[in-house]
N, C-alpha and C positions, 0 to 999 in steps of 0.2 A: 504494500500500500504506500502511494505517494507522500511526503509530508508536504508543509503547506510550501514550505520554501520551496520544493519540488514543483507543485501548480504556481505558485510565483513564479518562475523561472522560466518556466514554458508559455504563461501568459506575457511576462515581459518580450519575449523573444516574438511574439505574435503581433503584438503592441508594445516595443520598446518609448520606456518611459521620457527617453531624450527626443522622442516624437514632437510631443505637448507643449501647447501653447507654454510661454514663459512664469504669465498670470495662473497657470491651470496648479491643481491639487489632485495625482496621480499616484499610485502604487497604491502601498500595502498601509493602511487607514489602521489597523489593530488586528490582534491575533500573533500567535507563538508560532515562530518560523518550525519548530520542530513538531508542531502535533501533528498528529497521523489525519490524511483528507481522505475521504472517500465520495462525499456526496457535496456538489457545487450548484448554488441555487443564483439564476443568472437573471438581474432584475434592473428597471432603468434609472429608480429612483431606491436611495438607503433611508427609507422610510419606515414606520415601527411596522405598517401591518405588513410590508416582505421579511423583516425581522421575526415575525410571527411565524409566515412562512416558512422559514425557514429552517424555524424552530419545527414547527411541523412534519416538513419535509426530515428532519434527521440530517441539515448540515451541516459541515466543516466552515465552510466558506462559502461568503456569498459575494459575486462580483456584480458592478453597477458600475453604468456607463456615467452616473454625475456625481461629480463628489459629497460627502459628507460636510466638512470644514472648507470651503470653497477658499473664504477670506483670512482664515485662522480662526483663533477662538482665546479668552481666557479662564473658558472653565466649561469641564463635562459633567457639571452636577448633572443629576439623576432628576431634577424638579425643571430641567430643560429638555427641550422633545431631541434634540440632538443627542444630549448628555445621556438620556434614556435609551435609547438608540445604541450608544456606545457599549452600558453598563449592563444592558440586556446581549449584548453580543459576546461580552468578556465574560457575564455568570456564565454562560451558554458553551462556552470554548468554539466557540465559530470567528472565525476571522472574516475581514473585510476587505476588498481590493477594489482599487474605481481604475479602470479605465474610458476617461476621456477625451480629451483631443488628441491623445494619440491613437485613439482606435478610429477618428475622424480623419486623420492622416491616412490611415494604412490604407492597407491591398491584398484582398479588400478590405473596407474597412463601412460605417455608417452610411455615408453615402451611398454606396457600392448596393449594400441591403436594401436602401430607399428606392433607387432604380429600378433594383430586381421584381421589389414587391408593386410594383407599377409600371412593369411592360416593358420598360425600357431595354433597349441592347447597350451596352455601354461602350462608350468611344473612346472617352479619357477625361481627367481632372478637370474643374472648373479652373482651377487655381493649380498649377501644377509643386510641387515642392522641388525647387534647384537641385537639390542634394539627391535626387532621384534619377540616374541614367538614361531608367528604363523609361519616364516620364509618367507612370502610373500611381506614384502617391502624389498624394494634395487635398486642397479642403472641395468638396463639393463633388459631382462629375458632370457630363454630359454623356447625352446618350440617346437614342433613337426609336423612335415604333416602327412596326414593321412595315406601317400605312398611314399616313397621316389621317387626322378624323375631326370634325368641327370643337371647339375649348367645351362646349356642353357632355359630350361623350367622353373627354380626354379626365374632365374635371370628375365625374362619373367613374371611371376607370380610379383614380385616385383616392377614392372614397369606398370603393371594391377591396382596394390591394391593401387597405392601411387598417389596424384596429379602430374599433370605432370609439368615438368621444365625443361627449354634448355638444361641440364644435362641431363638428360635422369637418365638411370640406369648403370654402369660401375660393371662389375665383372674383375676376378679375380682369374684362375686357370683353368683346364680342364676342359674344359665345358661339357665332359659327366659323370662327377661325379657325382654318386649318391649320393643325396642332401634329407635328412629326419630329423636330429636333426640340429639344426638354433639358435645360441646366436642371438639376435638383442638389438639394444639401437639407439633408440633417440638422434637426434643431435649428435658431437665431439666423436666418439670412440675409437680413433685409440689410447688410454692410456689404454685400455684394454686387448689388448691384449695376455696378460700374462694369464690372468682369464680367456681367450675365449678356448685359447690353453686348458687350468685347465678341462674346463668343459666338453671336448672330442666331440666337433660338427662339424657337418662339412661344416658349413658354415656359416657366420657373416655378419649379417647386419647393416650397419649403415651410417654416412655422412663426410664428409672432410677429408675423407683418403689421407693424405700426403706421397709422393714417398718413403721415406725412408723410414717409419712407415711400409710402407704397403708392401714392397718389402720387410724389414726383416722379417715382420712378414712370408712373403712366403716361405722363407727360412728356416725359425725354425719349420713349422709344415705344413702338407696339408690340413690346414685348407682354402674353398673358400673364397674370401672375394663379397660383393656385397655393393656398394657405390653409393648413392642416395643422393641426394640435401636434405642438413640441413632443410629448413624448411619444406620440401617433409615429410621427414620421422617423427619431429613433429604434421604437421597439422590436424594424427587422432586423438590426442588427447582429439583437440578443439570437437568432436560431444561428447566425453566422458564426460569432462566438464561439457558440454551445459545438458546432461543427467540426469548427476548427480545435477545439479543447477535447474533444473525445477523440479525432485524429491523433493527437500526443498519447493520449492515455493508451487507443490499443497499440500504437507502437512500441510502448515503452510497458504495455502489458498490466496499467493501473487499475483497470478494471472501475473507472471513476462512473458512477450514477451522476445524472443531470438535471438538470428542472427547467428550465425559462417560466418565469413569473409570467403571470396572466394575471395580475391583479393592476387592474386601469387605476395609474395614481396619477393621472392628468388632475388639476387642482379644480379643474371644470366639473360641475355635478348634474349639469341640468343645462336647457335651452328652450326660451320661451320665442317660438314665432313670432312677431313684430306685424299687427297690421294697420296700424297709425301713417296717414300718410298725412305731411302738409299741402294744405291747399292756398288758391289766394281770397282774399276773404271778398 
């Protein structure tokens, strides 16, 4: 049976940590590099009720693509949701591991999932990373349908491939755009869009598109936009992972149990239709 240093080591090698943004909080969050791992529960938020989970579940370690302590902290009291989080995982002997922006980096990596679970063929990075020869790591990608199809059925398609959240899918431009070349990125994009316009697609997917962001951006080019719940548009990642993590195991013969969390912790609970129009009086 593996120890935890052992799935750390093989996760880093998957997602090396020198990946990550500068700002990011990445690796190993808590847990004893030497206990024995057997069962890895792979979740997108370190939230109490995947800590339940996991509890549940019977595991060692649970990996999450956001971190715990983003900013730092100075203190994991137990009367903080954070602090409880920690001190529920240390009585428990399960460790914590976040890969973030460097699993947005890789290859594949977050994006790479987001395409897949929405049709796309993938071409290559929005954003390519220098340090990459091959030119397939970076933040974002682009990638292709097999047929272009009007933003209505594309946006549709979108809302098909992702889990579902009180959000829904929200587009963005003339819904019978013909819709065939697609930037998409995982989580936060709307800082991209300079790059998306760059890349000549006609339609962007991604999550937290903010009014202004998103209204200039419609302005400067006809590019679609299509906006999806943050952790919607992360959570293919987790079966990537989970893929890539049991490939180590039977090579190396660990016999590692899996989980991908299915608990929707989008902060969204609910969605009231809107039928309030202004008129002129």
């Amino acid at each position: 049976m593996p120890t935890l240093s052992d799935v750390r080591r093989a996760l880093d090698e998957l997602y090396p940590p020198a990946w990550a943004e500068s700002w990011d909080a990445v690796g190993l969050v808590c847990g004893d590099p030497e206990d024995e791992v057997s069962r890895v529960l792979l979740a997108v938020d370190p939230v109490q009720d995947v800590v339940d989970e996991a509890i549940a579940f019977g595991a060692q370690l649970v990996v999450t693509h956001h971190p715990l302590y983003l900013r730092g902290t100075t203190t994991v009291a137990a009367d903080t949701f954070k602090g409880k989080v920690v001190h529920t995982l240390i009585r428990q002997g399960i460790g914590l591991l976040v890969a973030h922006t460097n699993a947005d980096h890789a290859d594949p990596g977050v994006s790479d999932a987001l395409a897949e679970a929405v049709g796309l063929r993938i071409t290559g990075p929005l954003i390519p990373d220098p340090s990459d020869p091959a030119g397939r790591r970076g933040t974002g990608r682009i990638g292709e349908l097999p047929e272009a199809e009007p933003l209505s059925a594309f946006a549709a398609r979108v809302a098909a491939g992702l889990p579902a959240t009180a959000q829904g899918v929200r587009a963005a431009g003339d819904l019978d755009k013909p819709i065939r070349r697609v930037a998409v990125c995982g989580g936060s994009g709307d800082s991209f869009f300079a790059e998306v316009r760059a890349a000549g697609v006609d339609a962007y997917v991604t999550a937290d598109l903010r009014h202004h962001p998103a209204s200039e951006a419609r302005e400067h080019a006809d590019v679609a936009l299509v906006d999806a719940a943050h952790w919607a548009t992360e959570w293919p990642w987790l079966r990537s992972a989970e893929s890539a993590l049991l490939a180590v195991s039977d090579k190396h013969g660990w016999g590692l149990v899996t989980r991908v969390s299915t608990h929707v912790t989008d902060p969204w609970t609910a969605h009231a239709p809107m039928s309030f129009a202004p008129t002129t009086a």
